[in-house]
C-alpha positions as CSV (number, residue, x, y, z in Angstrom):
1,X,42.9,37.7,-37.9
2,X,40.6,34.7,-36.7
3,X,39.2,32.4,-38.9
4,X,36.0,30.1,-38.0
5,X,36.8,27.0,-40.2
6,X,33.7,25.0,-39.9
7,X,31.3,27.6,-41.3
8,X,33.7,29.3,-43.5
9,X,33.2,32.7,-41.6
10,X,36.1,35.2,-41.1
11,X,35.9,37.0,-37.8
12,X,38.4,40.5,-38.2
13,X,40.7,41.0,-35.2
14,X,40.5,44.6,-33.6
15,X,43.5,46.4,-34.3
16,X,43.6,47.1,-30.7
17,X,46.8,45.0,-29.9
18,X,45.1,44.5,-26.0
19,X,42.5,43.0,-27.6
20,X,41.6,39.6,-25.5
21,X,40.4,37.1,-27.3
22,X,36.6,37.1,-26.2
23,X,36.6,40.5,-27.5
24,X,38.2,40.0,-30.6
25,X,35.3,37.7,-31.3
26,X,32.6,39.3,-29.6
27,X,31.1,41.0,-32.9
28,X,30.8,37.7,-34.1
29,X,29.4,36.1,-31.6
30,X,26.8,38.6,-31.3
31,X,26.2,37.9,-35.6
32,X,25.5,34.6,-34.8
33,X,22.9,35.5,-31.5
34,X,21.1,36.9,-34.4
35,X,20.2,34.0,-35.7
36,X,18.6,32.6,-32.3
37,X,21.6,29.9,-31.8
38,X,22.8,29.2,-28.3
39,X,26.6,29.6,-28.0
40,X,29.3,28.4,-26.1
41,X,32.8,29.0,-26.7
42,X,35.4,26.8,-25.2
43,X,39.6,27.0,-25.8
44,X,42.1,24.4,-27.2
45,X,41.6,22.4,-24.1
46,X,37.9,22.1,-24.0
47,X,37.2,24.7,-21.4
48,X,34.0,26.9,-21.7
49,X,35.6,30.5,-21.9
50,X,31.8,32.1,-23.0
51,X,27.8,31.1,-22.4
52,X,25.4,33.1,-24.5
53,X,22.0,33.8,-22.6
54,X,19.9,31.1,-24.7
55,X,22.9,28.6,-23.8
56,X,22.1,29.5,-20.0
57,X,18.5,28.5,-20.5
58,X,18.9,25.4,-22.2
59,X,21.5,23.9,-19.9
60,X,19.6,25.5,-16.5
61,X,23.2,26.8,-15.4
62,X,24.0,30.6,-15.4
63,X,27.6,31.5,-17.3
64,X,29.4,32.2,-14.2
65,X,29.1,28.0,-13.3
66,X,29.7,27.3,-16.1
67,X,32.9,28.6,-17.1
68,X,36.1,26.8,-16.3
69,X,34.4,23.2,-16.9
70,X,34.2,20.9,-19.8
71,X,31.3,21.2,-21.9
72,X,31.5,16.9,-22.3
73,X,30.2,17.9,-19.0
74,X,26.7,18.6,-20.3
75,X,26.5,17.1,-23.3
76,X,25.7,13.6,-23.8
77,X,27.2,11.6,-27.2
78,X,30.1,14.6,-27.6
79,X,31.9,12.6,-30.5
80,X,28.6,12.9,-32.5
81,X,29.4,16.9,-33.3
82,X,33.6,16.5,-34.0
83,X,32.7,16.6,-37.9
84,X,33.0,20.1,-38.2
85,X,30.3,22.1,-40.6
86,X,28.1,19.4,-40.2
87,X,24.9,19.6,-37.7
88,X,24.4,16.8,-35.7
89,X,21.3,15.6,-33.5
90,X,22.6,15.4,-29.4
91,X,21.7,15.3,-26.1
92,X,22.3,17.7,-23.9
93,X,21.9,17.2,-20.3
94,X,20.3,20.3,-18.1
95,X,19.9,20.4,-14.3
96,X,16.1,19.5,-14.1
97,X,15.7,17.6,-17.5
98,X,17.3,16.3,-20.9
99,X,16.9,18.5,-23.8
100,X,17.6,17.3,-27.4
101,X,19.4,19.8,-29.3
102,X,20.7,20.2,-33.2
103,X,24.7,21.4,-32.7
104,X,27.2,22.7,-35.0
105,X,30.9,23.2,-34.7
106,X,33.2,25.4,-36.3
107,X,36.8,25.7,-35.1
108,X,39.3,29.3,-34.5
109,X,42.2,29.6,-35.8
110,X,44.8,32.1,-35.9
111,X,48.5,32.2,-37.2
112,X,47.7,28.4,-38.2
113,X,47.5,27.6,-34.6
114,X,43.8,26.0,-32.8
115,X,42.5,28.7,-30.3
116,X,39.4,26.6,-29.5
117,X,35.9,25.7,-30.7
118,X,32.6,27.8,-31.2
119,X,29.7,25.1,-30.9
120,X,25.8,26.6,-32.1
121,X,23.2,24.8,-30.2
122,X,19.4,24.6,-31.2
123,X,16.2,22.4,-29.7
124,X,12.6,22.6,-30.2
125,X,13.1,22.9,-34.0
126,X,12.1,21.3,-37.0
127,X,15.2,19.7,-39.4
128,X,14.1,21.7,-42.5
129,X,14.2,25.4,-40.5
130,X,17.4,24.4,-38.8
131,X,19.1,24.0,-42.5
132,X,17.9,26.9,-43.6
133,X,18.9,28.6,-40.9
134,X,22.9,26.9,-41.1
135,X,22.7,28.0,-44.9
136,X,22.2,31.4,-43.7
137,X,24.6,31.5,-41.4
138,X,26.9,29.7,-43.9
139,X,26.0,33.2,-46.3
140,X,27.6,35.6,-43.6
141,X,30.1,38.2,-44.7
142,X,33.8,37.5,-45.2
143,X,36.0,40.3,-45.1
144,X,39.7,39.5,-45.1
145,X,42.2,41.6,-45.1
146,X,45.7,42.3,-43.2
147,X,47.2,45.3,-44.7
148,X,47.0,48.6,-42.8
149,X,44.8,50.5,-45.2
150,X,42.5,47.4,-45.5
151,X,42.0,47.4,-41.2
152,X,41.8,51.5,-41.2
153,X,38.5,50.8,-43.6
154,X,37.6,48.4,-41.1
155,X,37.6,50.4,-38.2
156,X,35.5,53.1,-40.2
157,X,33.3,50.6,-41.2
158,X,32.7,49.9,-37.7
159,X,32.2,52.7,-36.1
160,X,29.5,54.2,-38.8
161,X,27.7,50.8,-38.4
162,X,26.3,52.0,-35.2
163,X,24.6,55.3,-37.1
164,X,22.4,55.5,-39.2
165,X,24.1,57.9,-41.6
166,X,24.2,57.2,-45.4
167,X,27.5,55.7,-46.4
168,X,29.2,55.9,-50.3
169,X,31.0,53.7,-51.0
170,X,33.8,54.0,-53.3
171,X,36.2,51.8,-55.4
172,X,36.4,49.7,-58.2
173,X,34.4,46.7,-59.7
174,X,35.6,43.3,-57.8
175,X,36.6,45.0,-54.6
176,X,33.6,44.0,-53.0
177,X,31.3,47.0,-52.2
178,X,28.2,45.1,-51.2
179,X,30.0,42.8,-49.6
180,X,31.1,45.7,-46.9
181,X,27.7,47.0,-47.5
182,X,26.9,44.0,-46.2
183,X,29.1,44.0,-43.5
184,X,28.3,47.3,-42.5
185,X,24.4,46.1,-42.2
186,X,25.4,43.1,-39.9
187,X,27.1,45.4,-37.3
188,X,24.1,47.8,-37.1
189,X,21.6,47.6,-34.5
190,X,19.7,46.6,-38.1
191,X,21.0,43.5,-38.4
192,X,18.5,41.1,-37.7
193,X,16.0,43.0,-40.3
194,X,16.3,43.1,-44.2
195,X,19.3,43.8,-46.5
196,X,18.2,44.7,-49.8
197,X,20.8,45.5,-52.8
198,X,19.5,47.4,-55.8
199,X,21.8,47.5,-58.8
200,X,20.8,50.7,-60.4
201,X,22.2,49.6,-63.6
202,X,20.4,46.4,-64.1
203,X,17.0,48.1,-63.4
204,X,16.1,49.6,-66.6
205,X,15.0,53.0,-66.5
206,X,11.1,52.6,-67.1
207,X,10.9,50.3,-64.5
208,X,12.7,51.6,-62.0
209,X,9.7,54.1,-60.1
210,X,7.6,50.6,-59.9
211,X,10.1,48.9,-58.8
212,X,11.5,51.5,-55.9
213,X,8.6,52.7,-54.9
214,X,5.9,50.0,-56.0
215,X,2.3,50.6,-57.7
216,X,-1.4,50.9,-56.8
217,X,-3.9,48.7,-58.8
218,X,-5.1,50.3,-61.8
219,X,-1.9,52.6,-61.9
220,X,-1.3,51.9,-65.3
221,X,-1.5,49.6,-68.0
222,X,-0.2,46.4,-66.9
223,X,-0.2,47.3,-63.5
224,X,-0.4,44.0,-61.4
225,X,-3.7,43.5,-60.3
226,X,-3.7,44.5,-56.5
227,X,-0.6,46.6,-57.1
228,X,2.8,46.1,-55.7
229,X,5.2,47.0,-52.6
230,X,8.0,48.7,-54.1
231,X,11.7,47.5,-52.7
232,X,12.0,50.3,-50.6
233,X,9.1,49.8,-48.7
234,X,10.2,46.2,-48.7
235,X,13.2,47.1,-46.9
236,X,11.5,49.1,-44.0
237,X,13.3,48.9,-40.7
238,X,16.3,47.3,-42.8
239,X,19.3,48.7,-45.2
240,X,19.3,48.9,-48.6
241,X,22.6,49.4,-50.6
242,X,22.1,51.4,-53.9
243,X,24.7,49.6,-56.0
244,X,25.9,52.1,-58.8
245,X,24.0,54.9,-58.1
246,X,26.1,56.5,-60.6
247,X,24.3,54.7,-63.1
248,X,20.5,56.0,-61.7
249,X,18.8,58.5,-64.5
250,X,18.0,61.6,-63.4
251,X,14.8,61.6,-62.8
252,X,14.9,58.8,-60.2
253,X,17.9,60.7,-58.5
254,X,15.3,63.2,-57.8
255,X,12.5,61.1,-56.3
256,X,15.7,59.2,-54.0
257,X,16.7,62.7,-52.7
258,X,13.6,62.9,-51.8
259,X,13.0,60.1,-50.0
260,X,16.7,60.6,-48.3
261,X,15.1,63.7,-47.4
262,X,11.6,63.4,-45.9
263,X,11.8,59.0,-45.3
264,X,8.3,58.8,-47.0
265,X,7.5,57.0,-50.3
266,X,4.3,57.4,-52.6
267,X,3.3,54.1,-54.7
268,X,2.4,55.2,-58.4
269,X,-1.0,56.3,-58.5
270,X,-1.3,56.4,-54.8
271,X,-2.3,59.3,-52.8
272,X,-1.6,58.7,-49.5
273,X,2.7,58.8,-48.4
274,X,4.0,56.2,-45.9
275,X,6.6,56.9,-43.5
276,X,9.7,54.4,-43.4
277,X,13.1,53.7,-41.4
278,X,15.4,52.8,-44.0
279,X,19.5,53.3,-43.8
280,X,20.9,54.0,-47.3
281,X,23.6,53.0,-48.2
282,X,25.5,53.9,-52.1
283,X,28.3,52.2,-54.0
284,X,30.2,53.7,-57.1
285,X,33.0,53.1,-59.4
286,X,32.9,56.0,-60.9
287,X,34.4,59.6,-60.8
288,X,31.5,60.8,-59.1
289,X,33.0,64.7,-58.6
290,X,33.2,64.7,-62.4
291,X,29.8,63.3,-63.1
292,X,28.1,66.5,-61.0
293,X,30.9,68.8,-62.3
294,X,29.6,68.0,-65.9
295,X,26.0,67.9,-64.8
296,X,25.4,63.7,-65.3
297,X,24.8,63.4,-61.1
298,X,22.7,66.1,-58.6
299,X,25.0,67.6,-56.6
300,X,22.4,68.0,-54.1
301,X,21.9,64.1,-54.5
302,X,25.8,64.0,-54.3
303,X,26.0,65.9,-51.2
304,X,23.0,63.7,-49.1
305,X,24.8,60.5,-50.0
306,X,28.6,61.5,-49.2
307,X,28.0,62.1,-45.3
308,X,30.6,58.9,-44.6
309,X,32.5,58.0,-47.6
310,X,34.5,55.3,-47.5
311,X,36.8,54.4,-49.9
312,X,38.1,50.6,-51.2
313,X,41.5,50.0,-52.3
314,X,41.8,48.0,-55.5
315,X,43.8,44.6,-54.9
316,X,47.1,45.8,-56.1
317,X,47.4,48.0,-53.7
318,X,46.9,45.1,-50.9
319,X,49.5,43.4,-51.8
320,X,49.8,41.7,-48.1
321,X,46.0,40.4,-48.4
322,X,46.7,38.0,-51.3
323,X,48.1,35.3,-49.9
324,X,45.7,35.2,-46.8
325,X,43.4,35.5,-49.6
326,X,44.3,33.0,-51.5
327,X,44.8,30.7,-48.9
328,X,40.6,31.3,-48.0
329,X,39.7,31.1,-51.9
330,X,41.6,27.4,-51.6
331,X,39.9,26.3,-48.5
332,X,36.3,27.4,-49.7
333,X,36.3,26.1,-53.1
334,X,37.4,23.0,-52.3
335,X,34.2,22.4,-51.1
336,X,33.0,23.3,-54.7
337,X,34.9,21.5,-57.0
338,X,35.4,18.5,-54.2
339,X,39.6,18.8,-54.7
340,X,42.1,18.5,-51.6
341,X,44.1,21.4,-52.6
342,X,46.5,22.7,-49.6
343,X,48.0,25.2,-50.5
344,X,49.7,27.6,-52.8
345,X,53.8,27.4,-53.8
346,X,56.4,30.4,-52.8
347,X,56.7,30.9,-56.7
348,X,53.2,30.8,-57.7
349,X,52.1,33.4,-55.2
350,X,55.0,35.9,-56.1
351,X,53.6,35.7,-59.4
352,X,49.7,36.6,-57.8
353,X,51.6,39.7,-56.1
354,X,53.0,40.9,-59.1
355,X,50.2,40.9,-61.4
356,X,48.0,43.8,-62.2
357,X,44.4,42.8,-61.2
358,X,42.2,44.7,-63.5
359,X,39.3,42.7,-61.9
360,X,40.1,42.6,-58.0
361,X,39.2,40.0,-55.7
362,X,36.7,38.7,-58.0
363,X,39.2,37.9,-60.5
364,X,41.7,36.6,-58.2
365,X,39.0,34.2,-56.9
366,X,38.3,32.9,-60.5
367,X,42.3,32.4,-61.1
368,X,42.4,30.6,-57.9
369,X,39.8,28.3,-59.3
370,X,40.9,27.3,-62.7
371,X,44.2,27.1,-60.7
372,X,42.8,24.3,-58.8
373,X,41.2,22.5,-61.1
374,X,44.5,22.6,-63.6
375,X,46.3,21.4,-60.3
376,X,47.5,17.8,-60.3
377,X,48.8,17.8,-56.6
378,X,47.8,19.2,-53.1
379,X,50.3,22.3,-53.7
380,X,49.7,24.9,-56.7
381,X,52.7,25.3,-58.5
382,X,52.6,27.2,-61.5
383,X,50.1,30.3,-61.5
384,X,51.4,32.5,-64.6
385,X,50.1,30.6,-67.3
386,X,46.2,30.7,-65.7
387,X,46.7,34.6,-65.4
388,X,47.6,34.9,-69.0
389,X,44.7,32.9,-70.2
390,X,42.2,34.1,-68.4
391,X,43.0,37.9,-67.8
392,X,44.9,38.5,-71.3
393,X,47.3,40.7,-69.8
394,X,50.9,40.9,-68.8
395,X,52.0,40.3,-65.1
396,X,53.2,43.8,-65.0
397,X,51.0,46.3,-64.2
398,X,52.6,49.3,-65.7
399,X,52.5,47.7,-69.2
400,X,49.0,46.7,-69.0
401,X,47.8,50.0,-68.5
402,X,49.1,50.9,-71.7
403,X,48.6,47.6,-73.7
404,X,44.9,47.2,-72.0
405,X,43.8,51.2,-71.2
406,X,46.1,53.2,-73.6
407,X,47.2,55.2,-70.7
408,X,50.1,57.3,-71.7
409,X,53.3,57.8,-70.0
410,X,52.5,60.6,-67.8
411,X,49.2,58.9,-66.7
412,X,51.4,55.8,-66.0
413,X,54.4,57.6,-63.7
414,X,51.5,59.2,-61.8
415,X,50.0,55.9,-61.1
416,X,53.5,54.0,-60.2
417,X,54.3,57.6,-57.8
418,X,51.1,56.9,-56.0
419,X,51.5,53.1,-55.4
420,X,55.5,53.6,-54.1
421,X,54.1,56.3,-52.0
422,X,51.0,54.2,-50.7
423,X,53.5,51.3,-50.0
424,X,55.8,53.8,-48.4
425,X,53.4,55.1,-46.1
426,X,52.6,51.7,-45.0
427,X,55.7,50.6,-44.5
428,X,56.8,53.4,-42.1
429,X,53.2,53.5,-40.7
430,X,53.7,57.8,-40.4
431,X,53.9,60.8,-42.5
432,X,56.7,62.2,-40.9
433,X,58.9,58.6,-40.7
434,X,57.3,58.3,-44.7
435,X,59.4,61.2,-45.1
436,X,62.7,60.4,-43.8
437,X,62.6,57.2,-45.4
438,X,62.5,59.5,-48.9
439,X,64.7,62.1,-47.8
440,X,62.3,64.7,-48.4
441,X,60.2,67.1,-46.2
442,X,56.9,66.3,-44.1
443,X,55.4,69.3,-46.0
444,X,56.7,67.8,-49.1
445,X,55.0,64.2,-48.7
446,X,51.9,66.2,-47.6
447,X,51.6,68.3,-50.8
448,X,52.1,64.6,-52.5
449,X,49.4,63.5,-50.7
450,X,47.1,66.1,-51.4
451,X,47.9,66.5,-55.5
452,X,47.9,62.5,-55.5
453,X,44.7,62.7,-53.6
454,X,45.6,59.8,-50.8
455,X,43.8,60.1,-47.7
């Protein structure tokens, strides 16, 4: 994993262990191009490793002269940009003439260790557009995760980003679904056009045509004068993610199929139909299967938005992403609540790997928080109490499924089978070493698999 400290932006190592470390930053890099910054990328020692093709132009020296020299080399008042997150006003020295430029600096890590600098270069632009522009780039996605099933989503994630196929995805609330909607969007050849998220259950049910598909003037009673765009329309060219579409009544699952279908929309009262690009993509926490099974969801519906699913694993079953976790909920809410919080004691994080996370990552990030501001030193201690108070549960997981879900003792031993057999399989990394490692058959872990319904 590599971490860009200065703009609190995670960048996802390939799991390609030949990965050099250009690569391994490449799709982030190219994130940032989006925004019209010029780059340059220099290691530990100073050294420009990469030149991005506005960098080229605004220095007057193409990338292969470049690399190999210091970039103090070209720019003038160097010291000005060492505050890190903070843009600065510089000088930068090009072949024919000086160019003022707007820089920023953000510095990679990995395995605690300095890698080297990415600096984000901008001239000819005004102070306001420029902050704007840093806030948005502060806004991109964080995904952070080290367990294997957490970098096998990854790599899914990636290699649908470059279709346009529909994508549900599935998991429970706080295990951030828009967030690799998000992500998803940002890899796409979409990227640089809008990202729209639509929470179908906040959008009550009379106003959800208008607001999807938007209004003439005069459509009805109350209708805006001048009518309306409707979001999806909004969203042409872009992505939008349909946040639990579970939760959409059925008679706007229809008119979504549709538009899935044939890419047109028709405002209310209209009678003309415009043609748009829009990717689709769907979140749920429900049991989807049983919703059409019972007739609650359209199984044709069902069936257009299920081409890639991809499924989230709930926190306690990455147990090896909380303390990297933890350790980027400490450094970014610092900022916040203005502490100088470090880090997180041996004891305390056991006690974060033990607990039961009903809310995911979203509730670990709020423990983290009161954590910090309960925290009289540079080190949290003592976790346990927080949990209590905040969550109302026990530490163990089991129990709380009873005390909190009145799940009963055969819902619980099929829940505690699946998560040793999920830990299993990670820790042998094979079905057939998974086995072994039990003492039972491949065919046996298989028909596990299948009745436990692990992928």
């Amino acid at each position: 994993m590599v971490r860009l400290i200065g703009d609190d932006v995670m960048i996802l190592k390939s799991s390609d262990k030949n990965c050099s470390f250009n690569d391994c930053v490449t799709a982030r890099i190219n994130a940032i191009q989006v925004q019209g910054f010029g780059i340059v990328l220099v290691d530990r020692f100073g050294i420009i490793t990469r030149v991005c093709h506005k960098m080229e132009k605004l220095l007057q020296f193409e990338a292969k002269h470049l690399h190999g020299l210091k970039l103090e080399s070209f720019v003038r008042n160097f010291e000005a940009v060492r505050d890190e997150g903070v843009w600065k006003k510089v000088v930068i020295k090009g072949q024919y003439e000086d160019k003022k430029c707007f820089v920023i600096s953000c510095t990679i890590m990995q395995g605690g260790k300095e890698w080297g600098k990415v600096f984000l270069f901008e001239s000819d632009v005004n102070e306001e557009d420029l902050e704007g522009r840093l806030q948005q780039q502060e806004n991109e996605i964080k995904l952070i995760g080290e367990s294997y099933n957490f970098k096998q989503i990854l790599n899914s994630a990636h290699l649908v980003a470059k279709t346009d196929s529909t994508v549900l995805l599935r998991g429970e609330s706080g295990t951030g679904k828009e967030l690799m909607a998000r992500y998803i969007h940002s890899l796409s050849k979409r990227a640089n056009k809008t990202f729209m998220a639509i929470n179908c259950a906040a959008i009550p049910s009379s106003l959800m045509e208008s607001e999807l598909f938007g209004y003439v003037d005069g459509a009805f009673t109350g209708a805006r004068k001048g009518g309306k765009i409707g979001l999806l329309e909004a969203a042409d060219q872009g992505t939008i993610f349909f946040d639990e579409i579970a939760e959409m009544p059925s008679y706007m699952q229809v008119k979504v199929l549709r538009f899935l279908q044939e890419g047109t929309v028709r405002r209310i009262g209209d009678t003309k139909e415009k043609k748009l690009n829009v990717r689709i993509i769907a979140g749920t926490n429900r049991n989807i299967e049983k919703m059409v099974g019972i007739g609650e969801f359209r199984e044709d519906l069902y069936y257009r938005i299920n081409i890639f699913p991809i499924f989230i694993p709930p926190l306690r079953n990455r147990k090896n992403d909380i303390s990297v976790l933890a350790t980027y909920f400490i450094n970014k809410l610092n900022k916040k609540l203005k502490t100088q919080v470090q880090s997180i004691s041996r004891k305390a994080l056991e006690k974060l790997e033990k607990h039961f996370w009903p809310g995911n990552i979203r509730e670990l990030e709020h423990v983290i928080e009161r954590s910090m501001i309960l925290s009289k030193g540079s080190e949290i201690q003592d976790i346990e109490l927080v949990i209590g108070e905040m969550s109302g549960r026990s530490s163990n997981k089991y129990l709380n499924l009873y005390l909190q879900n009145g799940y009963n003792l055969k819902q619980i031993l099929r829940i505690a089978e699946k998560d040793f057999l999920i830990e299993a399989l990670q820790k042998n990394n094979s079905i057939r070493k998974t086995a072994r490692f039990l003492g039972v058959s491949h065919t046996a872990i298989l028909k596990k698999m299948k009745k436990l319904q692990l992928d």
